[in-house]
Structures are given as C-alpha cells and as structure tokens.
N, CA, C and O atoms as a Tinker XYZ file with bonds, in Angstrom:
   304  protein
     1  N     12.485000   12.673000  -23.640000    73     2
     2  CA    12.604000   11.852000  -22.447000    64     1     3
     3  C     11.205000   11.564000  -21.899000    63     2     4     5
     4  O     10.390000   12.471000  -21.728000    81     3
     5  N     10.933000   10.228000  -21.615000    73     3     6
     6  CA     9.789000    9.614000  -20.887000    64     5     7
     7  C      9.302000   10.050000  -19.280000    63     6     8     9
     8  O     10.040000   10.429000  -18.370000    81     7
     9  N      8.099000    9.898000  -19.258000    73     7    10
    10  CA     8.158000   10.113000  -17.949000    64     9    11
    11  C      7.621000    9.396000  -17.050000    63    10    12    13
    12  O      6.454000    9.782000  -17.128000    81    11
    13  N      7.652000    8.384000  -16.000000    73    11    14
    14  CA     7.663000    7.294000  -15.822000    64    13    15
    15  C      6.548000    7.837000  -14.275000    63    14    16    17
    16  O      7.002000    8.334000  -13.244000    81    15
    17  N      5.033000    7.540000  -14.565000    73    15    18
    18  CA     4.343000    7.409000  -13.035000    64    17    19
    19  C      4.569000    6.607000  -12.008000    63    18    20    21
    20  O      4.499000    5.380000  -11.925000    81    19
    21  N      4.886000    7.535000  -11.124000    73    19    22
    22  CA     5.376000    7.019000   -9.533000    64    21    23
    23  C      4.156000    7.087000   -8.249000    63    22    24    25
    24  O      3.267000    7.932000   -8.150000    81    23
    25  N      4.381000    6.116000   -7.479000    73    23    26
    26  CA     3.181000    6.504000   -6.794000    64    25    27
    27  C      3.810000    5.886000   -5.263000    63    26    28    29
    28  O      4.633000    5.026000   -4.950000    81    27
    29  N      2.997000    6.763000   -4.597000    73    27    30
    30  CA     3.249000    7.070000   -2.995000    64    29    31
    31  C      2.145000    6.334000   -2.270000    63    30    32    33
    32  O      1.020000    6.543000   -2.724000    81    31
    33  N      2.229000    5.572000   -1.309000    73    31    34
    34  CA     0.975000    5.532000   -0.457000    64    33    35
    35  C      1.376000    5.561000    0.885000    63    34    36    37
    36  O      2.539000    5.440000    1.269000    81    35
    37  N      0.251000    5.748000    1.686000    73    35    38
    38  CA     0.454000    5.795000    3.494000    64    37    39
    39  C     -0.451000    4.227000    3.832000    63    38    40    41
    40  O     -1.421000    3.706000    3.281000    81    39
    41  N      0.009000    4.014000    4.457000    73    39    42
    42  CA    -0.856000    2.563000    5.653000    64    41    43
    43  C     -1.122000    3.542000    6.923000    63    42    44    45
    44  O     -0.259000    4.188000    7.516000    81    43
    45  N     -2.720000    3.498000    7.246000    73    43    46
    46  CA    -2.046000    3.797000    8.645000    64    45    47
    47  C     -2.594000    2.408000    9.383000    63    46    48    49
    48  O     -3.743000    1.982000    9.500000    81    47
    49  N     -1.027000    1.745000    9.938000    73    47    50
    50  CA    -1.261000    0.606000   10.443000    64    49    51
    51  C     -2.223000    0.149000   11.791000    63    50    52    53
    52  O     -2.522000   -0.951000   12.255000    81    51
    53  N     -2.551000    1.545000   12.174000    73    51    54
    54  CA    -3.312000    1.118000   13.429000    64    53    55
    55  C     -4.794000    0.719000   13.050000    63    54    56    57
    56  O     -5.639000    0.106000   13.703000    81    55
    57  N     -4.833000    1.247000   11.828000    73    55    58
    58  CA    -6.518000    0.950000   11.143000    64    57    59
    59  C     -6.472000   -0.067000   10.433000    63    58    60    61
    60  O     -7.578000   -0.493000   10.103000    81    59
    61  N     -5.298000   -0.814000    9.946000    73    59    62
    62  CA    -5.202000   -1.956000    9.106000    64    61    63
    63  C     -5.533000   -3.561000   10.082000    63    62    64    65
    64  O     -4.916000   -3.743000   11.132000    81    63
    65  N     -6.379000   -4.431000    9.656000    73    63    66
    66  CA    -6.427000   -5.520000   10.269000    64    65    67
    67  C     -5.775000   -6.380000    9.571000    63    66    68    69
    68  O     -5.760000   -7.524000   10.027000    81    67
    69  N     -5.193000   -6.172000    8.539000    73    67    70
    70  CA    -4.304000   -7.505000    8.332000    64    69    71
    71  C     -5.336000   -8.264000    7.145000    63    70    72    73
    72  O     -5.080000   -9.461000    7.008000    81    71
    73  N     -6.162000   -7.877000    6.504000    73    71    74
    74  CA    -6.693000   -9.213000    5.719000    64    73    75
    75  C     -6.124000   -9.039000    4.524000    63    74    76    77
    76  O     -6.728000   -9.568000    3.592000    81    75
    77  N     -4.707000   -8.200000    4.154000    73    75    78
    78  CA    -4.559000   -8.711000    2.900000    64    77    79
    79  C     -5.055000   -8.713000    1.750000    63    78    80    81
    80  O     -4.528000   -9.580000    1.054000    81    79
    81  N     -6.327000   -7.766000    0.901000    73    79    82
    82  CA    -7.051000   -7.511000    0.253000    64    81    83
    83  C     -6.030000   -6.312000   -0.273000    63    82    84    85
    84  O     -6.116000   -6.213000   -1.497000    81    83
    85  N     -5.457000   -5.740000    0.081000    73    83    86
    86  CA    -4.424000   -4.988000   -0.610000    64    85    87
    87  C     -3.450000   -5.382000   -1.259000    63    86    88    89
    88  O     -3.199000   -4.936000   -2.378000    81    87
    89  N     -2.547000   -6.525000   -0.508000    73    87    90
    90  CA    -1.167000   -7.547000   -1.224000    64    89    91
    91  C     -1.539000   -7.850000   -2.364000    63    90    92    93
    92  O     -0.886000   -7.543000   -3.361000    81    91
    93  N     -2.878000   -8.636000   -2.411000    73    91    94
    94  CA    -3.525000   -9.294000   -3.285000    64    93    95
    95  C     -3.758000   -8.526000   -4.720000    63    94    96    97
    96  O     -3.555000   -8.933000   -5.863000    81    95
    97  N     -4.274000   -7.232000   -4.230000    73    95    98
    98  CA    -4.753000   -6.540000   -5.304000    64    97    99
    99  C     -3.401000   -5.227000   -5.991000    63    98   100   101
   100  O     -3.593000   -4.456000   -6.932000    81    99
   101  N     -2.096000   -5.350000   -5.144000    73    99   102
   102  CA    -1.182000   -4.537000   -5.584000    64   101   103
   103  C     -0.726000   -5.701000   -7.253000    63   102   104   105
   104  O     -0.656000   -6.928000   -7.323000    81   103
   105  N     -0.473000   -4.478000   -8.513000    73   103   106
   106  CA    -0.323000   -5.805000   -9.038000    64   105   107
   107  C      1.444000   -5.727000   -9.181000    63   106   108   109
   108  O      2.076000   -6.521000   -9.877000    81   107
   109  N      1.947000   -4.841000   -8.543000    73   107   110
   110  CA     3.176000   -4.785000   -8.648000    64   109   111
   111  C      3.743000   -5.555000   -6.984000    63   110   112   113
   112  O      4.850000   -6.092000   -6.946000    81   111
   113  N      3.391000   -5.538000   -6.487000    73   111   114
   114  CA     4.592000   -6.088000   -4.845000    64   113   115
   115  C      4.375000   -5.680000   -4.151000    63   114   116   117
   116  O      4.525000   -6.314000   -3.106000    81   115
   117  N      3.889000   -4.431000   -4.064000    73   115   118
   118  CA     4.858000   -3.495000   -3.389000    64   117   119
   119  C      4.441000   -3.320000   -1.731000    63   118   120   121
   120  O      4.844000   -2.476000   -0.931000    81   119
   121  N      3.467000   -4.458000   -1.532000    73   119   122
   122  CA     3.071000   -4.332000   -0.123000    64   121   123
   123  C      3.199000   -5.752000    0.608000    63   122   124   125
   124  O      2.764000   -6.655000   -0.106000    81   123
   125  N      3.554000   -6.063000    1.515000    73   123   126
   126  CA     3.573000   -7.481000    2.107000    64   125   127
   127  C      2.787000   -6.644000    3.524000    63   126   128   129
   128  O      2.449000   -5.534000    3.937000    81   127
   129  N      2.808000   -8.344000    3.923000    73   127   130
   130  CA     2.564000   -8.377000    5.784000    64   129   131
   131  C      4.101000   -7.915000    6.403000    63   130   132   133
   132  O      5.259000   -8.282000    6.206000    81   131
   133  N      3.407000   -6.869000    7.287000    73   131   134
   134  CA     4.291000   -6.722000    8.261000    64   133   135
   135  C      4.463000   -7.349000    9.489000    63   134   136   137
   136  O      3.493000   -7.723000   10.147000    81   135
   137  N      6.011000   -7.548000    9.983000    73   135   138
   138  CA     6.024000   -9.162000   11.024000    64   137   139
   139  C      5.854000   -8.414000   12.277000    63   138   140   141
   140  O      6.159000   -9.070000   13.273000    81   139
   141  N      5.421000   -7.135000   12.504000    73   139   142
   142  CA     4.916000   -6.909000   13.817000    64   141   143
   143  C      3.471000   -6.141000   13.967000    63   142   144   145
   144  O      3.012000   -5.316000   13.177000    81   143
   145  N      2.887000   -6.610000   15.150000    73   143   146
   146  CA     1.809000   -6.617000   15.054000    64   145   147
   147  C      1.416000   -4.882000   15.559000    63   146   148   149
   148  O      2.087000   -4.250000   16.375000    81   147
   149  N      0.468000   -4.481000   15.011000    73   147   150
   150  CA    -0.258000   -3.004000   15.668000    64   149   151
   151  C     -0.744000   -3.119000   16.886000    63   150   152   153
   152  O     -0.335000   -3.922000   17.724000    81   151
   153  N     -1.487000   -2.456000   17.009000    73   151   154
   154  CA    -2.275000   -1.802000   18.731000    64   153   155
   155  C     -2.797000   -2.289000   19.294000    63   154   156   157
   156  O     -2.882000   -2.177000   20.517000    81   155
   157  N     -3.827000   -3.663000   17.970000    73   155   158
   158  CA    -5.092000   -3.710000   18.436000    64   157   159
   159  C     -4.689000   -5.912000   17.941000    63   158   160   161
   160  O     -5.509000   -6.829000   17.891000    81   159
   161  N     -3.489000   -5.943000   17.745000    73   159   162
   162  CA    -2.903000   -7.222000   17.414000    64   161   163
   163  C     -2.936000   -7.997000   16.478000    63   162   164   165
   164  O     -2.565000   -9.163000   16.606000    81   163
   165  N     -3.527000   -7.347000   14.992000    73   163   166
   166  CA    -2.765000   -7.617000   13.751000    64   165   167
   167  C     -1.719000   -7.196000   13.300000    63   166   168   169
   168  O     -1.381000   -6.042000   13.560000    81   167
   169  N     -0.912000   -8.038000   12.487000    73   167   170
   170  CA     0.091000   -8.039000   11.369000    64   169   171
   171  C     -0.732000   -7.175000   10.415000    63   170   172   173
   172  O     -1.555000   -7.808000    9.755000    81   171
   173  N     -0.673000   -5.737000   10.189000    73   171   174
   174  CA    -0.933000   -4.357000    8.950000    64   173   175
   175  C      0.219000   -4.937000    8.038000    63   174   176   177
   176  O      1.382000   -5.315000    8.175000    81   175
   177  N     -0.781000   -4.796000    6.973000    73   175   178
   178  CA     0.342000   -4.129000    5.767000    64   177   179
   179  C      0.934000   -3.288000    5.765000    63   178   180   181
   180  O      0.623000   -2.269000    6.381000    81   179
   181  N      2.354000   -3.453000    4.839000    73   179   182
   182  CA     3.560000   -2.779000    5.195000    64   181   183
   183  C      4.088000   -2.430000    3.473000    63   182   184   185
   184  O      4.160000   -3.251000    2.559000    81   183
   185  N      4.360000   -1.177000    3.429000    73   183   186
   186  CA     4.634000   -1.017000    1.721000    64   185   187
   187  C      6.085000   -0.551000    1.964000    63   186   188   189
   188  O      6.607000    0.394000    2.555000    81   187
   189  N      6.671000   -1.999000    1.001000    73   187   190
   190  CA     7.995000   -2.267000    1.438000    64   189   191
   191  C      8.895000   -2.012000    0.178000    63   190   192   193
   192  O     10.122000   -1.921000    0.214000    81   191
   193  N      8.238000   -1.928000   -0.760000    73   191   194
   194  CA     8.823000   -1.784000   -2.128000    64   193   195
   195  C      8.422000   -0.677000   -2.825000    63   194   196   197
   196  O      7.962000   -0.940000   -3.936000    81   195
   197  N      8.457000    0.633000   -2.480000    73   195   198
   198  CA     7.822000    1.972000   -3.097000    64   197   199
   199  C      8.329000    2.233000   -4.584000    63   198   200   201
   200  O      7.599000    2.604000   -5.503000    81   199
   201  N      9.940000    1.937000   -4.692000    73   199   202
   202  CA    10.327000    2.411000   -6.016000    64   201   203
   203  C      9.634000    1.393000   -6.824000    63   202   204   205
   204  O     10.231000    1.178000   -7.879000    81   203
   205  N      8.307000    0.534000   -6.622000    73   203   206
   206  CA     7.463000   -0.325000   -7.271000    64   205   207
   207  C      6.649000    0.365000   -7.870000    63   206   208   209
   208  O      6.540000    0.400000   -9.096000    81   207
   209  N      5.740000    1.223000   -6.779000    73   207   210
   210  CA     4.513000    1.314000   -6.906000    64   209   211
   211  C      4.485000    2.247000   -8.011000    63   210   212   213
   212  O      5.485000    2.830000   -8.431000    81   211
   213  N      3.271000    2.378000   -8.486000    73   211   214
   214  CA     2.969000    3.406000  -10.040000    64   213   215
   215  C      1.739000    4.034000   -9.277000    63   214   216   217
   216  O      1.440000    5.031000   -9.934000    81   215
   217  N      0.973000    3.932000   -8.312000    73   215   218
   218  CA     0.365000    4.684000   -8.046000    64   217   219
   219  C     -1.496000    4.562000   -8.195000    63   218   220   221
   220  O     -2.462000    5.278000   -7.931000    81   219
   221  N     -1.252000    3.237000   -8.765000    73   219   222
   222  CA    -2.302000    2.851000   -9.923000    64   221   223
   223  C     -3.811000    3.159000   -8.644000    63   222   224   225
   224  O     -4.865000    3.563000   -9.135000    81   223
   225  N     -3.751000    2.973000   -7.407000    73   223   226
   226  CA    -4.876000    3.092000   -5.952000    64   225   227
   227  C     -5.573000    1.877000   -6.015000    63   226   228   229
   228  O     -6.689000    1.812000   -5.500000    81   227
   229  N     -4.819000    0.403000   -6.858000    73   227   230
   230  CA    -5.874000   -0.839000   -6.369000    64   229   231
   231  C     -5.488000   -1.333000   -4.962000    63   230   232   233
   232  O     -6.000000   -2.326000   -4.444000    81   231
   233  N     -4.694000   -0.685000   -4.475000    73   231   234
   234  CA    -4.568000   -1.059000   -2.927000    64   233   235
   235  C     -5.837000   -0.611000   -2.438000    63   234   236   237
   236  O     -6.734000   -1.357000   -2.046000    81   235
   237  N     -5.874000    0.637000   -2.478000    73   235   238
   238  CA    -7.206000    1.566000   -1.643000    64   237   239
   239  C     -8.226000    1.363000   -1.631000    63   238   240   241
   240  O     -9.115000    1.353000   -0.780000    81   239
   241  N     -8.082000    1.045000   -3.395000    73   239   242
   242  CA    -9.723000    0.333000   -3.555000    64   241   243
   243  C    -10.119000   -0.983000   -2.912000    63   242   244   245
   244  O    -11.319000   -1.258000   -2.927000    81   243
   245  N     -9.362000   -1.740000   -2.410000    73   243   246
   246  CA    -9.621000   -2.998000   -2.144000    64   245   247
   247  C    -10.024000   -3.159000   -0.335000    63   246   248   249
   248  O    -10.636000   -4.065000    0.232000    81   247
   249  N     -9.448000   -1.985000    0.195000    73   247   250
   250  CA    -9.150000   -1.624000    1.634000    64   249   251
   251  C    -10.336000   -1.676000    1.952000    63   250   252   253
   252  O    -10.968000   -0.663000    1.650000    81   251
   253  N    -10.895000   -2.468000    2.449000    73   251   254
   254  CA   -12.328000   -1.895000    3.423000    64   253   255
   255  C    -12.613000   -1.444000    4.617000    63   254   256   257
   256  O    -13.732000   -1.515000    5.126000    81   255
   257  N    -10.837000   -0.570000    5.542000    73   255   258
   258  CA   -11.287000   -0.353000    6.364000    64   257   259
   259  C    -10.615000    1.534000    6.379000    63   258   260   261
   260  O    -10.449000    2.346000    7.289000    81   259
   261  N    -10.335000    1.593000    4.472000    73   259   262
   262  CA    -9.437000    3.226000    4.482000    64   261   263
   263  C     -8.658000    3.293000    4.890000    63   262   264   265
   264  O     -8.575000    4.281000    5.619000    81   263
   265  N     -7.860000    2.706000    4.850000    73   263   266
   266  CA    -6.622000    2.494000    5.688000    64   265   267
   267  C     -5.610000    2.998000    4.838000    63   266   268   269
   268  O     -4.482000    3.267000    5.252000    81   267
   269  N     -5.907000    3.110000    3.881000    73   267   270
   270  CA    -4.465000    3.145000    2.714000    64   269   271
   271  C     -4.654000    4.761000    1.814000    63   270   272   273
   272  O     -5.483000    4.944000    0.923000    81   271
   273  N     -3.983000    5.465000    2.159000    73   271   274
   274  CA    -3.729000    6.431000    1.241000    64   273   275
   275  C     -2.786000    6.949000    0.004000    63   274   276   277
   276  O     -1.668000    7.329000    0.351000    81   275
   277  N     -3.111000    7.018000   -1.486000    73   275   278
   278  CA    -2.450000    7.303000   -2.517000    64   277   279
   279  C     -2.293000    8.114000   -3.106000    63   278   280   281
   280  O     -3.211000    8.913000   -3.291000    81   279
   281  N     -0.921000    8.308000   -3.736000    73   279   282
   282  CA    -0.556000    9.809000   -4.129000    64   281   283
   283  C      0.135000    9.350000   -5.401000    63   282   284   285
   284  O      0.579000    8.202000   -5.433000    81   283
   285  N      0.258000   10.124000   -6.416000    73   283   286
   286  CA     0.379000    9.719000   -7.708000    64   285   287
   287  C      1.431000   10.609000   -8.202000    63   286   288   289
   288  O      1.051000   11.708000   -7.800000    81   287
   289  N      2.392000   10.765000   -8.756000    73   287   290
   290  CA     3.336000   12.160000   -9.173000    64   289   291
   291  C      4.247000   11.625000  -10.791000    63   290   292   293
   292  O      4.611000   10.467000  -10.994000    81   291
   293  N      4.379000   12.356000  -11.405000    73   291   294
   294  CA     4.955000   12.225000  -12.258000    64   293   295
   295  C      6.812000   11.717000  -11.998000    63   294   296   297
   296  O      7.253000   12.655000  -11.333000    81   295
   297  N      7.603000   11.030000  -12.155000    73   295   298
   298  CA     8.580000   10.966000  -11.898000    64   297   299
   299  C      9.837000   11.584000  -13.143000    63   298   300   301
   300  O     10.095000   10.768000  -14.028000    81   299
   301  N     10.319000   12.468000  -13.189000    73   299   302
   302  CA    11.206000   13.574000  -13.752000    64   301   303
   303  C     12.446000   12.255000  -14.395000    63   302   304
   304  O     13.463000   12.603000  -14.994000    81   303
C-alpha cells in the first residue's frame, strides 16, 4: 500500500495582506481569497481545499510577509 503526502498549513490572517503570491504559487488550489476582510482591511488568504494540499511549502515560500505556516505528514 502507497502512501500518499498530505500537507497542513496555517494563514495567520491578521498578517496576510491579500497580494495573492500564495494562490498563485499553490500548484494545487488549495488557497483562494477570503471574502472577509482582517483587522487591518484586507481580503487574507484562506486555505479552503486542504484534502488538496501535499504540503509541497510553495505557498510559504512565496509569502513575503510569513504569514503561512507548513506541515507535511505522511497520510496512512
């Protein structure tokens, strides 16, 4: 039996401004704009499709403000 990498991430939306350098660079989906705005009055990314993600961290890498945290796990 295969074992299929799964991957986890956090937004924390109050640090996210919204430019989208993450959507862009997920190559699976798994993140859109979120339709309400944070603290400071951007639309943060919102990871809306998890049973997507693989974990691969081109969200994070793309983040220039750290906003995005990734976790990687084997899926059983």
């Amino acid at each position: 039996m295969s074992r299929t990498p799964k991957g986890k991430i956090v937004i924390d939306k109050e640090q996210c401004k919204g430019c989208g350098y993450c959507i862009e660079a997920c190559p699976k989906g798994s993140i859109v704009v979120d339709t309400k705005f944070n603290g400071v009055g951007f639309f943060p990314a919102d990871f809306t499709h998890p049973e997507r993600c693989t974990g691969c961290a081109m969200c994070a890498s793309m983040c220039p403000e750290m906003a995005i945290e990734v976790w990687k796990e084997e899926k059983k």
